[in-house]
SELOTOR-878692 format. One record per residue (C-alpha): x, y, z; residue in three letters. Coordinates in steps of 0.5 Angstrom, whole numbers, plus 500, padded with zeros to 3 digits. Each point is the difference from the previous one (the first is absolute). Layout:
<recs>
XYZAla ...
</recs>
This chain:
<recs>
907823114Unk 493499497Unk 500494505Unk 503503506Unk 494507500Unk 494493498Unk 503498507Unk 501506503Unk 493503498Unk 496494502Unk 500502508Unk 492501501Unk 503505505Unk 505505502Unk 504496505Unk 500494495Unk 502505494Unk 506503503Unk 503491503Unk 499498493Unk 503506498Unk 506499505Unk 500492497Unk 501501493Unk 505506500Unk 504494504Unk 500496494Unk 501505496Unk 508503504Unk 500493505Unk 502503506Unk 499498507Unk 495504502Unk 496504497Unk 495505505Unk 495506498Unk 501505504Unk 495506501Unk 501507502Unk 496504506Unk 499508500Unk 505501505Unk 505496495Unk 500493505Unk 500493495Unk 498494502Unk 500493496Unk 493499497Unk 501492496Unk 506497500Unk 503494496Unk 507496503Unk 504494500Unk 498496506Unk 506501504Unk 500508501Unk 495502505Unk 495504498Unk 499508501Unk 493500497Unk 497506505Unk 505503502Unk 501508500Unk 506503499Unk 501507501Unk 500506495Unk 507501502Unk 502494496Unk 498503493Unk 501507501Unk 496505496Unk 504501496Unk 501493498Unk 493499498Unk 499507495Unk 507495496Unk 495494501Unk 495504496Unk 504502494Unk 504493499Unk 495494502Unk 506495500Unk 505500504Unk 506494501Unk 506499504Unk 503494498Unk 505499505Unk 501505506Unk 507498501Unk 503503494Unk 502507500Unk 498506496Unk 503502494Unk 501507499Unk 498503493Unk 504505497Unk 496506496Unk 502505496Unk 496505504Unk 503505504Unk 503497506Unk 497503505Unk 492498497Unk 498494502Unk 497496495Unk 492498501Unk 499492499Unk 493501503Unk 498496494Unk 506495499Unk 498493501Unk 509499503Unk 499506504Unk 504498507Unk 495500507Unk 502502507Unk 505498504Unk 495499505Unk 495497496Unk 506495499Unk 502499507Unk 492498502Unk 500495494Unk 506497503Unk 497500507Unk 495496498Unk 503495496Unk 499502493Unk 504499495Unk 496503495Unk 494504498Unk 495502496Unk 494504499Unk 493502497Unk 497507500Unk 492499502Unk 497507497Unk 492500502Unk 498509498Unk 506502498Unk 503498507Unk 505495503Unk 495495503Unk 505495502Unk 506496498Unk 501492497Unk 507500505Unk 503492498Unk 506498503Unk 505495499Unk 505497504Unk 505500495Unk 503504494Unk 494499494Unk 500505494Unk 494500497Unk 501501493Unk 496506495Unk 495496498Unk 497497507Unk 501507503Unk 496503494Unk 494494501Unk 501502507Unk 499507499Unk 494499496Unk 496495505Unk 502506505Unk 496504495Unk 495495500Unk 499500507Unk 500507502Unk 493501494Unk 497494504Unk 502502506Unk 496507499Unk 494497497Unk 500495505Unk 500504507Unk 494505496Unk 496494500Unk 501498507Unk 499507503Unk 493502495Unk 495496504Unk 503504506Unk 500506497Unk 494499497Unk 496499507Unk 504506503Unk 498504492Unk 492498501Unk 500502508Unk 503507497Unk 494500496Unk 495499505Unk 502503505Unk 501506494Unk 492499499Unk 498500508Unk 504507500Unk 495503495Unk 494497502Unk 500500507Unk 499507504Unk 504498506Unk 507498499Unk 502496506Unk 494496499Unk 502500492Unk 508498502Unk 499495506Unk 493498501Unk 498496493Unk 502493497Unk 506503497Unk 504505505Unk 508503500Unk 503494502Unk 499497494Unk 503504496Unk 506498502Unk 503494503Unk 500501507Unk 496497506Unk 497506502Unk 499509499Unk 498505503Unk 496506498Unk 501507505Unk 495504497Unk 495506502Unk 502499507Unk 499493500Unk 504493500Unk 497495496Unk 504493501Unk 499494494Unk 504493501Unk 507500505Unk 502506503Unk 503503506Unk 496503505Unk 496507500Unk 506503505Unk 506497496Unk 497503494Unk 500506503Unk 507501500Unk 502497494Unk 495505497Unk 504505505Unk 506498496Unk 498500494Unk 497507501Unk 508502501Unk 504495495Unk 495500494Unk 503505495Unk 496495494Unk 494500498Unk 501491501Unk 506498505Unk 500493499Unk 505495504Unk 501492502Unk 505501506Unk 495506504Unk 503498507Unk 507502497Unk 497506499Unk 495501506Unk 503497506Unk 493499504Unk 497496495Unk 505493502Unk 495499506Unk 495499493Unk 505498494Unk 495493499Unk 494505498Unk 504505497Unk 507499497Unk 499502494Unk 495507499Unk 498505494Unk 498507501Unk 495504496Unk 499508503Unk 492501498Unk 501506504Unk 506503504Unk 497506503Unk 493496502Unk 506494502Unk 495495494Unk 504494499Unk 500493496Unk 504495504Unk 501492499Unk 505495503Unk 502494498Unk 503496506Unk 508497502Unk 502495496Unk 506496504Unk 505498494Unk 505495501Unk 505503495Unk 506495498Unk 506504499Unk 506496495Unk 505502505Unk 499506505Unk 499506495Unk 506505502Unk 506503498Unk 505499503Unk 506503499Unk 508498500Unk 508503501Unk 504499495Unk 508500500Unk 500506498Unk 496502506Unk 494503495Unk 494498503Unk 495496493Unk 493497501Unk 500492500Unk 494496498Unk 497495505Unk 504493501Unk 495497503Unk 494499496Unk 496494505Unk 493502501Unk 498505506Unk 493501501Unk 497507501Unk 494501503Unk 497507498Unk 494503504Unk 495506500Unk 499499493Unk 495499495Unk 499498493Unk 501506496Unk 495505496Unk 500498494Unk 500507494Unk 492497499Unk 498501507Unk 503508500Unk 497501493Unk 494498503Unk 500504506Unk 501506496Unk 495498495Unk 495499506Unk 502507503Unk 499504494Unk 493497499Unk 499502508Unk 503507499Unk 494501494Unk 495498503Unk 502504507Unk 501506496Unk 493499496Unk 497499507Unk 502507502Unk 497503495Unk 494497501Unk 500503507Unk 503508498Unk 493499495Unk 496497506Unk 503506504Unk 499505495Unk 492498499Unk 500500508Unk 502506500Unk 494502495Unk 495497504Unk 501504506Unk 501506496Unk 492498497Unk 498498507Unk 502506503Unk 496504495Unk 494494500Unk 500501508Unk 500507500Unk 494501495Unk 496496504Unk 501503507Unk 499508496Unk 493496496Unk 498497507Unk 501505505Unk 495506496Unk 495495502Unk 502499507Unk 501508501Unk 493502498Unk 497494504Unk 504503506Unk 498507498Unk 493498500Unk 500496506Unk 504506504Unk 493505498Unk 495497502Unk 504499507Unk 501506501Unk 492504497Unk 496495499Unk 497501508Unk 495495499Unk 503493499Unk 500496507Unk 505498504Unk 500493495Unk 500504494Unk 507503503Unk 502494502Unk 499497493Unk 503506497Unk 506500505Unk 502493497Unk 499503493Unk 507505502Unk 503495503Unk 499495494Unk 503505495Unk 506501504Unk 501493501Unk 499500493Unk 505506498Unk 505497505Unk 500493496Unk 501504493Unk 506503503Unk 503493503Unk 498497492Unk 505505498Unk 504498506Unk 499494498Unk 503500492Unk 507502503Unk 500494505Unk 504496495Unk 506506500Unk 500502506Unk 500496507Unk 494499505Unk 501503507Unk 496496505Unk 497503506Unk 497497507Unk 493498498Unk 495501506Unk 495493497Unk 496502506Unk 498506498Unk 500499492Unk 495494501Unk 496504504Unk 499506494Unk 499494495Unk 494498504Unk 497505500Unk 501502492Unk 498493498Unk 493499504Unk 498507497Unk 501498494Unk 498493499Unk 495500506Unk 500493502Unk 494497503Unk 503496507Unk 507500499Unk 505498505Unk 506503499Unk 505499505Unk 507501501Unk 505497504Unk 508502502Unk 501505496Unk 508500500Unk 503506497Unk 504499494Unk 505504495Unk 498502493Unk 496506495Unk 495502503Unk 496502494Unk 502493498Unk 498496506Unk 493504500Unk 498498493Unk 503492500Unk 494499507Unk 495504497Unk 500497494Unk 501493505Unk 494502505Unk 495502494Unk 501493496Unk 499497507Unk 494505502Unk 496499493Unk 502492500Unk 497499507Unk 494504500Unk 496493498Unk 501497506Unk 496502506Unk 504502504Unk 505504495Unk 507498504Unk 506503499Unk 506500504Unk 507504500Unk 506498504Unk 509500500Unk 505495503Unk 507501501Unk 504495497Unk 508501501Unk 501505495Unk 494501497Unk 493502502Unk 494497495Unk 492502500Unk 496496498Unk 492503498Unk 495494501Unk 492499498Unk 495495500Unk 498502493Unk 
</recs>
C-alpha cells in the first residue's frame, strides 16, 4: 500500500493524481476496468481517468445521468466507502432476524447487504459480471467514485478491499488538497480585484468612475467577459455586453423577477426568452440589486458555451410491462455513446464569485449611505447660509438705505426752496433724485436677489433699444468721456430679468468706456444677432 500511495501521489497535477490512482487500485483488485468517476451539482457522473485492459472500449469522458445513481444511492456511498458485488448472477439471500416481523432490518452499514434489482439488471446490460467501488470524499461530501468492472465473477478478498479502502481514503485527502491548489492562483486574482476595487470605492468620490473607469473594474471580480453597471440614471458598460436597448429589458425583467439581493444563473436564456437572440454574449448572468427603487444594478455575463456532452447510452428511464400487467422501471439496455450538444449555457458561478459580489455590494451600500449623510450635512449647512444671507442682505439694505433717503430728502429741498439755483443746477439735482431711486430700487433687486436660488426667474420682454438708449445717457453723465463714440446697431429684443440685464450691460458699457478712452476717437459699438434659437450682443472698443 505504501507502494501504491508513493505512486499515486507522484502525479505533479490532478488529472495525473486521480490515472495513477486508477492504476494502482488496479493492481491492487485486477479488474478489467478501473474508472474515476466525478459527480456534478446536478448529481450527473462523468469518467475522469480510466485504466483497462486493452480489448475493452474506452468510457473515458463520457456522462452518465444522475438517474443511474440515485440520491439515495449516493448518501449509502457515503456511509460504507466500499461496495462488492462478486457475481450479479447469484440470487439473494434472505436473512432471518428475530426483530418483529413486520421492522425491516437496517443493513446500511453491512458489507453483504443486497443492492437493487435494477442496479443488477443495469450490470448485466452492460456486460459486467462483477463490481466494485470506492468512495471518494472530498469536505464531507461524495466527490465521486472509483467504479471497477470485471467481465466475469472476482471476489476480492477482505485484505484487498481494505487496501483499496485505504487508497481511496488517500485519494480523496489529495484529491481535497490538490484541487485547492489549482483554484488559489484563480482565487487569489479574483481576492486582489476585490480589494482593489474596495479601495477605489472609499477613495474615490464618484462611484461609477470608481467601478467601471480604473485599471481595475467589476468585470474582474468575477470570471466574466463583461459587466455592466446602471447606476445614478446612467449605463456604464466594461468588456462584452449586450446593447443599451438589450439591457433595458434584462433590467425590466429583473426589475419584476429579482426577489434576492444576488440571482445568479448559467442558462439565462431558459429564463428570459429575448436574450437567445444574444445567448453568445449572455448566457451566463449574475445580478445584484444596489437599489430597487432607483432600478441601481451590478450585472456581469459570461458568453454561451456549446458543449458536446457524450452521454453512456441515451439517459432516460424507460419503463417496462411485466406478466402481471404491473408497470416497473428498467435501466437502458443500450449504453452506445449518444451525443448531447447543450446550447444557451455558460460556465457556472462559482460560490467565490457570489461571496464576491456580495462583498463588493456592502462596501457600496456603506460608501452610498455615507455619501447621503455627507449631503443631508451639506444641506442642513446650506440651509444655514441662507438663513445668514437672509439676515446679512437685510442689514445691508436697512444700513444703506438711511443714507440714500437723507440724500433724496436733501436733494428734493433744495428743488423745491432753493429759487436761486439755475436751470443746470436743477438739471444736476434732478439727476441726484433719480440716482437715489435707482439705487433704492437695486437694493430691493439685491434682496430679490438673495431668494433667486429659491425661487424661479420670471423672464420678461426687454426693449434693449430703449435700455440701451437710458445706459448712455447714465454712463456718459458719470464718466464723462472725451470724443467717444458710442454707437449701437440692431437692437433685438431679448427675454430675461431686466434688473439683471441692465446691470450685466452697465457693468459691460463702463469697462468698454473706461478702457477706450485712451484712443482718439474712444470707440464703442453695441449690437445683436439672431442665430436660430439664440439671440447673442456683443459690446466692442477699440481700447
Amino acid at each position: 500500500i505504501g507502494k501504491s500511495v508513493s505512486g499515486i501521489l507522484s502525479g505533479k497535477n490532478l488529472q495525473s493524481l486521480l490515472y495513477n490512482a486508477a492504476a494502482e487500485i488496479q493492481k491492487v483488485i485486477r479488474y478489467d476496468r478501473v474508472m474515476v468517476y466525478k459527480f456534478d451539482e446536478e448529481g450527473h457522473g462523468r469518467v475522469v481517468s480510466e485504466v483497462k485492459s486493452d480489448e475493452l472500449e474506452p468510457f473515458l469522458d463520457l456522462y452518465y445521468p444522475a438517474s443511474d445513481i440515485p440520491k439515495q444511492a449516493r448518501e449509502l456511498y457515503k456511509i460504507n466507502l466500499t461496495r462488492i458485488i462478486a457475481d450479479v448472477n447469484v440470487a439473494d439471500s434472505a436473512i432471518i432476524t428475530f426483530q418483529n416481523g413486520n421492522t425491516p432490518l437496517d443493513l446500511s452499514h453491512s458489507a453483504l447487504r443486497a443492492v437493487s434489482p435494477i442496479h443488477i439488471q443495469y450490470l448485466k446490460n452492460m456486460g459486467v459480471a462483477s463490481s466494485f467501488s470506492i468512495s471518494l470524499m472530498a469536505k464531507g461530501e461524495l466527490w465521486g467514485l472509483v467504479a471497477c468492472h470485471n467481465y466475469t465473477p472476482r471476489f476480492i478478498d477482505y485484505k484487498a478491499r481494505d487496501a483499496a479502502k485505504l487508497i481511496g481514503q488517500i485519494l480523496s485527502s489529495a484529491l481535497e488538497y490538490r484541487q485547492e491548489e489549482e483554484d488559489t492562483e484563480m482565487l487569489h486574482t479574483l481576492d486582489l480585484a476585490a480589494a482593489e476595487l474596495s479601495r477605489q470605492i472609499k477613495s474615490e468620490e464618484n462611484i461609477t468612475n470608481a467601478l467601471t473607469g480604473q485599471a481595475i473594474t467589476i468585470q474582474q471580480l468575477t470570471q466574466a467577459t463583461g459587466a455592466v453597471l446602471v447606476f445614478n440614471h446612467t449605463i456604464s458598460r466594461v468588456g462584452t455586453t449586450p446593447d443599451d436597448e438589450q439591457l433595458k429589458e434584462i433590467i425590466a425583467w429583473l426589475q419584476t423577477n429579482q426577489q434576492d439581493t444576488v440571482y445568479y444563473t448559467n442558462h439565462f436564456p431558459q429564463v428570459f426568452l429575448p436574450a437567445k437572440k444574444y445567448s453568445s454574449i449572455a448566457s451566463g448572468i449574475l445580478a445584484c440589486i444596489i437599489s430597487k427603487e432607483m432600478g441601481e444594478w451590478m450585472i456581469w455575463f459570461k458568453p454561451e458555451k456549446i458543449a458536446s456532452i457524450t452521454w453512456a447510452g441515451k439517459p432516460e428511464k424507460l419503463v417496462e410491462q411485466q406478466e402481471n400487467g404491473l408497470i416497473q422501471l428498467s435501466p437502458r439496455k443500450s449504453f452506445e455513446a449518444w451525443t448531447e450538444i447543450v446550447q444557451n449555457t455558460s460556465e457556472k458561478w462559482s460560490i467565490k464569485e457570489v461571496s464576491l459580489v456580495v462583498k463588493i455590494r456592502e462596501e457600496l451600500m456603506d460608501t452610498i449611505n455615507r455619501k447621503a449623510n455627507e449631503i443631508r450635512s451639506l444641506n442642513d449647512r446650506l440651509r444655514l447660509a441662507y438663513d445668514e444671507l437672509d439676515t446679512f442682505t437685510y442689514t445691508i439694505s436697512h444700513d444703506l438705505r438711511t443714507p440714500l433717503s437723507a440724500v433724496k430728502s436733501y436733494s428734493e429741498l433744495l428743488l423745491t426752496t432753493n429759487k436761486s439755483l439755475d436751470d443746470n443746477a436743477k438739471k444736476i439735482l434732478n439727476r441726484v433724485v433719480a440716482g437715489a431711486d435707482k439705487m433704492n430700487f437695486l437694493i430691493k433687486e439685491i434682496l430679490n436677489y438673495a431668494r433667486v436660488g429659491r425661487s424661479d426667474i420670471e423672464p420678461v420682454k426687454i426693449d434693449m433699444q430703449l435700455l440701451l438708449e437710458d445706459l448712455k445717457q447714465e454712463v456718459i453723465t458719470a464718466l464723462k468721456p472725451p470724443n467717444l463714440e458710442l454707437t449701437f446697431g440692431n437692437l433685438p429684443d431679448i427675454l430675461g430679468d431686466k434688473t439683471m440685464i441692465e446691470q450685466v450691460f452697465t457693468n459691460l458699457l463702463n469697462n468698454a468706456v473706461k478702457y477706450s478712452s485712451k484712443s482718439n476717437p474712444s470707440k464703442v459699438k453695441v449690437e445683436g444677432v439672431i442665430n436660430k434659437n439664440e439671440t447673442i450682443y456683443s459690446v466692442a472698443d477699440n481700447g
